[in-house]
Each structure stands twice: as structure tokens, then as C-alpha cells.
C-alpha positions in Angstrom: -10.2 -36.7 25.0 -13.3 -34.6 24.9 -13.4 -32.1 22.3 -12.9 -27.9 24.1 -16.3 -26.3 23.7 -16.3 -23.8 21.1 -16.5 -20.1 21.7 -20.0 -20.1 20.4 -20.2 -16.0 21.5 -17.3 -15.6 18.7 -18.2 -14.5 15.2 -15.4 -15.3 13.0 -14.2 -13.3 9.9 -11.4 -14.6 7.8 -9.8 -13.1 5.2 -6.1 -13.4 3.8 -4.3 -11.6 0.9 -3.0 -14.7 -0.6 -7.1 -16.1 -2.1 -9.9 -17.9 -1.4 -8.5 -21.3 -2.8 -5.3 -20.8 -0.9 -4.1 -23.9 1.7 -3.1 -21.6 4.6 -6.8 -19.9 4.6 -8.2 -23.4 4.4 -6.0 -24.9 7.2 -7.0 -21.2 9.1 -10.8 -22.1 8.3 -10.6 -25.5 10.0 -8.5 -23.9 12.8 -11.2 -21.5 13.8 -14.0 -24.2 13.4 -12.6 -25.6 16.5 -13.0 -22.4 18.3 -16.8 -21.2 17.0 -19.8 -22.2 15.4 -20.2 -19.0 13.4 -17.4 -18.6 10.7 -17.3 -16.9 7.8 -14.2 -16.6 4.7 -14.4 -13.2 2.6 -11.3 -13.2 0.7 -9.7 -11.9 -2.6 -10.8 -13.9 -5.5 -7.0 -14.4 -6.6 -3.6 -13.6 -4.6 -3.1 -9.8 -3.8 0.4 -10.4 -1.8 1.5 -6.8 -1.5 -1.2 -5.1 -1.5 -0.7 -3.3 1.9 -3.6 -1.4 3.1 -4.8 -0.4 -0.1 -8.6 -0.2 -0.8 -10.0 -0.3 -4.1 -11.2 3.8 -5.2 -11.2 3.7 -9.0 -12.6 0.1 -10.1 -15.4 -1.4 -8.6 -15.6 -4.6 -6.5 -17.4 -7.5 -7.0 -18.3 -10.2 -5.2 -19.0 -14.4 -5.7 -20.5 -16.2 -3.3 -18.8 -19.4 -2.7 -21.2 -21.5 -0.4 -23.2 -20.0 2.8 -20.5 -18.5 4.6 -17.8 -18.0 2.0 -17.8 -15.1 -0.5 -14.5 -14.4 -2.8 -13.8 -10.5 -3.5 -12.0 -8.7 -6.6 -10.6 -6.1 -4.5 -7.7 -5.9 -2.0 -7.8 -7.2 1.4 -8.9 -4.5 2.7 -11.5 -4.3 0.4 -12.8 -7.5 1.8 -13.3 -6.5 5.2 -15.2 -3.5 4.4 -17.1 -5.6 2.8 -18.0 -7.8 5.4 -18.6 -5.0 8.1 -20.5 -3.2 6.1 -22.7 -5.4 3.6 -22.3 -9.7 3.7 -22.2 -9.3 7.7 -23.7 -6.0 8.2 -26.8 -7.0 9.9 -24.4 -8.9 12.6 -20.8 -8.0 12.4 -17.8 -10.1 13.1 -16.1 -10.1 16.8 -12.8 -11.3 15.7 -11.0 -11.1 12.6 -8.4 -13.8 11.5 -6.1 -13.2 8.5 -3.8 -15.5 7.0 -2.5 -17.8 6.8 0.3 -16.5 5.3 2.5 -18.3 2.8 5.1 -16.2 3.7 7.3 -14.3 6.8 5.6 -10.7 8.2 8.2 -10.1 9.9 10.3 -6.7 10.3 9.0 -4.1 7.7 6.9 -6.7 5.8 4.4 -5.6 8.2 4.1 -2.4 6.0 3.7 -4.1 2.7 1.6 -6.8 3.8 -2.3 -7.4 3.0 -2.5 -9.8 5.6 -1.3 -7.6 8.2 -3.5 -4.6 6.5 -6.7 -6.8 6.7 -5.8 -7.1 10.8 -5.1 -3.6 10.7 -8.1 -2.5 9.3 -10.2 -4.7 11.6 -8.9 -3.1 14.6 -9.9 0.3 13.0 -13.4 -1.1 12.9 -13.1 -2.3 16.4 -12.7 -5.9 16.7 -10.0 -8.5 18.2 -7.5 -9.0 15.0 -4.9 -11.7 14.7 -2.6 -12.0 11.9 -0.9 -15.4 11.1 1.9 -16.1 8.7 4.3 -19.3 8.0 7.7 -18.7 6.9 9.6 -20.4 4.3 12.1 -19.7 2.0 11.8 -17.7 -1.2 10.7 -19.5 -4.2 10.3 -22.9 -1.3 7.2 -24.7 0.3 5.7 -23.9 3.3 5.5 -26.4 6.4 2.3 -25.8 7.3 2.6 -28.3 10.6 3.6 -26.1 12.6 1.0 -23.6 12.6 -1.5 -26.9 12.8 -0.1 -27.7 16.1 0.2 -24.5 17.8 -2.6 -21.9 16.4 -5.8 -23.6 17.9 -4.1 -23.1 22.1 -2.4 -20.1 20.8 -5.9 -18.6 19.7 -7.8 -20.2 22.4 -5.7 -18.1 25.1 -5.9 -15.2 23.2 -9.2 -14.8 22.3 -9.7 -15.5 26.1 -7.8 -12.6 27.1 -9.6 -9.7 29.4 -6.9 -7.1 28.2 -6.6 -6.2 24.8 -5.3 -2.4 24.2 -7.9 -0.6 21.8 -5.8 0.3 18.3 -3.7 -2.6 18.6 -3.3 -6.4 17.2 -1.2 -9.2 16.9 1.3 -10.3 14.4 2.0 -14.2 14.2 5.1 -16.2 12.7 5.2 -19.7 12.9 9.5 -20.8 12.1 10.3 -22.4 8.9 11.4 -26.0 10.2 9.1 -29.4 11.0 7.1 -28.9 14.1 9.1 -31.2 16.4 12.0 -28.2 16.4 9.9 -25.4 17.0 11.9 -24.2 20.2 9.0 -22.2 21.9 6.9 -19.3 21.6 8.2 -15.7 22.3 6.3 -12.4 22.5 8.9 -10.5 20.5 9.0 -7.0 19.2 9.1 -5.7 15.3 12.6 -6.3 13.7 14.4 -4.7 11.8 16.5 -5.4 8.0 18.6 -3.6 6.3 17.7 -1.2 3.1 17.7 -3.5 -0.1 14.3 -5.9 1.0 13.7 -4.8 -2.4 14.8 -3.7 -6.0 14.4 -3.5 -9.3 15.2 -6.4 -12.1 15.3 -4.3 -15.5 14.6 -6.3 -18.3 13.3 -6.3 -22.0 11.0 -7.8 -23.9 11.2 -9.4 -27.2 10.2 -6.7 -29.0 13.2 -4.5 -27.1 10.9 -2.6 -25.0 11.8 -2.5 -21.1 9.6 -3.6 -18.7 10.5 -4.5 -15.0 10.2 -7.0 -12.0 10.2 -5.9 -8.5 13.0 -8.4 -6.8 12.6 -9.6 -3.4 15.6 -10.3 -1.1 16.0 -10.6 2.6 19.3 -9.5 4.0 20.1 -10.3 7.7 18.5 -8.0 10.3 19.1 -6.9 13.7 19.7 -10.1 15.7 18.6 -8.2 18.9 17.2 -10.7 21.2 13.9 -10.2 21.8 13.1 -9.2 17.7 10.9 -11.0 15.2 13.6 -11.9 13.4 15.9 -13.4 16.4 12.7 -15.8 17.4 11.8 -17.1 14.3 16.1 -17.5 13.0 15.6 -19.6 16.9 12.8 -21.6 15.4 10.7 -20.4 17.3 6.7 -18.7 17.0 7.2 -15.4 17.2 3.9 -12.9 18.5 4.3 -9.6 18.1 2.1 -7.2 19.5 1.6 -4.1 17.0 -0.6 -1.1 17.4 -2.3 1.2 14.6 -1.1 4.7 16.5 2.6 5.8 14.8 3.7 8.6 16.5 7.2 8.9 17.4 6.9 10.0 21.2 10.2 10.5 21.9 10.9 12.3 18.8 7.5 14.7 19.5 9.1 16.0 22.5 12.3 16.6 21.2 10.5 18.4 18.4 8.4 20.6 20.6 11.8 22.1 22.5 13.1 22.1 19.1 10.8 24.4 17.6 10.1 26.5 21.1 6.4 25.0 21.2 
């Protein structure tokens, strides 16, 4: 089979939260090469999972650069894309950012601690076509990157190709934690939601009887609404999630206005 012809008009960024040196931005790398001729990797130097869409104000950044196209970052996420738009790629900016992927679920409200989400999110305040991409696996287990193998490259390909694209908004993809031969499907699917208690605190102390503490991750059951994140992916199936960087509560702005006489 011939090889598709690759979207030579694209300019590539990738970027990720969880480093330069990790597989799913490798696997992402090789994934995009089959869709352009112009890629470039600007990540964090080491993992900054968490990181949400923080940028670095009180330490400075500094870069490394890795080979012609690759440069790793101290800072955040974040940090890396501003970077790119606005000194490695300044002369030529990217068209279409890719970030991920994940070794991880951003699904429900991860999509508000994320820095793989945040680097999509800040691309599409700077303009461009952003795509987040995440695996999901089980806490403290290995991630079956197959799946995303399989199904990113057509996935991208139609949706890079896409004439509508609402300005302020970007996507959010989950590939399901099983081997690729289950995956049931691909739904667009709408942000989920879990219960409180995603996270809490682990006191401990230290051998010297001072305190210290570990943030402790858990993921109770969410809604199981049928067209959620969290129903598609508990399905086995990819999830895409269309997301948008506006966060007003319309509903609740009307109310407000007859509320307050305004």
C-alpha cells in the first residue's frame, strides 16, 4: 500500500507534561511524522504531571537543545509552548499543536489539573489547531500504548482535515485501557464527572518526627451517563471530547441577571 502523503502545509509542535525522554511523546513524534515533514518536540526536561496551566513567573527557564528539531525545557508545559511561539519557532510558528501522549486518563476533572491538557489549552489561546492525547491505565500499572498506535494517525488525519474548527476550543483524546483488538469504537463524548475525593492527603513523618505529606490519588466511580468520558472509555472505547477555553456558566448568567434586577 502506498504510503498517505503527508500534510506538508502542517507545522507540527509537540509538547507533553510527562518529558522529553518519555515513550508516549516518542510514539506521538513518530505518529505525526506520518502526517508532516516539519515537526518539532519542545518538552519539559523532566515529568511535570500536575502542573495544570501554570507558567513559570519566579525562576527562570532554560533550555537544551536536543538535536535540530527537539529542544527540552525546565519550565512547565506551558512554559514550553511559549517558548516555541515566541523564540525556538518564532520566525515560523507552529499550525498545530500535539500534546501527549499521556501516561495517564484526562478524563472528567483531570482536565483541570492536567499539563497536557494546559499545553492544548494554551495553544488555542495562541491560535492554532490543539489536540490532546492521553492513554489510560491503571494507577501504579503500564500503559498499552497499542491502541493509540492503531488509531491516532486516521484519527488525526480526519481531524486535522477538518474545515470547522470553533475558535477557543480543542480536543481531548483517551485511548481505553485494554489491547487494541477490544477497543469497541470511537465516541465523541462530553466531560465526565467523579465524585469529590480524586484527591487527599497521606500525612506522614519522617525519621527525624517531622511531618511531611503526599498528595494521594484515587479515582472513585463517576457519572455513568452515556454519552460521558468516563462511560466511553469504562466501554473500551476512544473517547474525543470536544472542550473549549470560554467558562461561563450561561444558564447560570441569566438567572443571575433576574436575580440581581440587572
Amino acid at each position: 500500500m502506498q504510503a498517505a502523503k503527508p500534510f506538508s502545509g502542517s507545522r507540527i509542535l509537540i509538547t507533553n507534561d510527562d518529558g522529553i525522554e518519555a515513550p508516549g511523546i516518542k510514539l506521538l513524534e513518530e505518529i505525526a511524522r506520518e502526517l508532516s515533514d516539519d515537526v518539532w518536540v519542545i518538552a519539559p526536561d523532566h515529568e511535570k504531571s500536575g502542573a495544570g496551566h501554570s507558567i513559570s513567573l519566579h525562576i527562570p527557564i532554560r533550555l537544551r537543545r536536543v538535536s535540530e528539531k527537539s529542544y527540552a525545557v525546565t519550565g512547565t508545559p506551558t512554559d514550553c509552548v511559549l517558548m516555541a511561539f515566541h523564540e525556538i519557532m518564532k520566525d515560523q510558528p507552529p499550525t498545530l499543536l500535539l500534546s501527549g501522549i499521556n501516561n495517564g486518563a484526562n478524563l472528567a476533572e483531570d482536565v483541570t489539573y492536567s499539563g497536557t491538557i494546559a499545553a492544548a489549552m494554551e495553544g488555542t489561546l495562541l491560535g492554532v489547531r490543539s489536540i490532546a492525547l492521553s492513554v489510560v491505565r491503571p494507577l501504579g500499572g503500564q500503559a498499552d500504548w497499542e491502541g493509540a498506535r492503531r488509531y491516532a494517525p486516521g484519527l488525526l488525519r480526519s481531524l486535522i482535515d477538518s474545515e470547522q474548527w470553533p475558535e477557543g476550543s480543542f480536543l481531548n483524546i483517551n485511548f481505553p485501557e485494554c489491547p487494541v483488538d477490544e477497543i469497541s469504537g470511537v465516541r465523541i463524548t462530553r466531560q465526565g464527572r467523579r465524585p469529590p475525593g480524586a484527591f487527599c492527603i497521606d500525612a506522614r513523618v519522617d525519621s527525624r518526627n517531622v511531618p511531611y505529606y503526599w498528595v494521594k490519588m484515587a479515582y472513585p466511580k463517576g457519572e455513568n451517563a452515556p454519552d460521558h468520558d468516563l462511560r466511553a472509555i469504562a466501554e473500551k472505547a476512544v473517547s474525543i471530547t470536544p472542550l473549549q477555553m470560554d467558562l461561563t456558566h450561561y444558564a447560570w448568567q441569566s438567572h443571575l441577571h433576574g436575580l440581581l434586577g440587572l
